[in-house]
C-alpha positions in Angstrom: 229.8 125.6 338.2 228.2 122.2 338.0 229.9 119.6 340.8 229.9 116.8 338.1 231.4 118.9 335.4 234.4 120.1 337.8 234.9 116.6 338.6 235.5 115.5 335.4 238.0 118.4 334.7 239.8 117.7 338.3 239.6 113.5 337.0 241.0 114.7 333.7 243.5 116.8 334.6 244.6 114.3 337.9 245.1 111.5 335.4 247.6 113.5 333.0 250.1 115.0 336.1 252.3 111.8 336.4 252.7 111.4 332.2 253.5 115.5 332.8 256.2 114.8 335.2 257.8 111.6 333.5 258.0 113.7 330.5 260.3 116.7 332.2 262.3 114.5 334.5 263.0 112.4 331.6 264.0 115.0 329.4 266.1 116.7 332.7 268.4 113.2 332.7 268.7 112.8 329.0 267.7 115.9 326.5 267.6 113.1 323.6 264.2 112.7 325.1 262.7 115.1 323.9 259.2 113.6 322.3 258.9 113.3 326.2 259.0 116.7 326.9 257.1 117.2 323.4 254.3 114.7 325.3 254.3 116.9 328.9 253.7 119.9 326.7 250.6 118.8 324.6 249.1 117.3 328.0 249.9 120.9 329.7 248.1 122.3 327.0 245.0 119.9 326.8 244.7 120.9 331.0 244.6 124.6 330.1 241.7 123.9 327.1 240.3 122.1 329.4 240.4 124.6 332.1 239.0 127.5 330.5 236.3 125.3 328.7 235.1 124.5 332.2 235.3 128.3 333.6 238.5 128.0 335.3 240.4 130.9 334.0 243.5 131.0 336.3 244.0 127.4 335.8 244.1 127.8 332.2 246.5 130.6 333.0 248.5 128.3 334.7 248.8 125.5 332.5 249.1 128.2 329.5 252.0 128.9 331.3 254.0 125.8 331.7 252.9 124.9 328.2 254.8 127.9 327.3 257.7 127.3 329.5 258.0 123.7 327.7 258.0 125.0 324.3 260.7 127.4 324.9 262.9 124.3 325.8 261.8 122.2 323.1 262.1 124.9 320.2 265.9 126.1 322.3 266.5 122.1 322.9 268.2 123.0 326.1 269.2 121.0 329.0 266.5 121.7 332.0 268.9 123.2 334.7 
């Protein structure tokens, strides 16, 4: 894999974590929140594009994953426990 190419992804990906985490600890204190969540999800999901674009399949795997754990709770609109 190209070194400038993985950077990019790792700078990409870097740069969306905090916005990811907001998102779910905002939705956590207050469920009315949930375009926050809504936001965490789409980033989670632009990582795991991202990922596989860039030959990364088990980080794409990953994010796949807690994109999908997100849209569970925003199509259930349940409280994170």
């Amino acid at each position: 894999m190209d070194a400038e190419i993985l950077s990019g992804f790792v700078e990409e990906a870097e740069s969306y974590l905090p916005a990811i985490l907001d998102g779910v600890f905002a939705y956590a204190q207050n469920p009315e929140r949930l375009d926050e969540l809504k936001n965490s999800q789409r980033l989670t999901h632009t990582i795991k594009g991202a990922a596989q674009m860039v030959g990364l399949p088990e980080a794409s795997e990953i994010a796949a994953g807690i994109s999908s754990e997100l849209t569970a709770f925003i199509k259930s609109a349940q409280p994170l426990a």
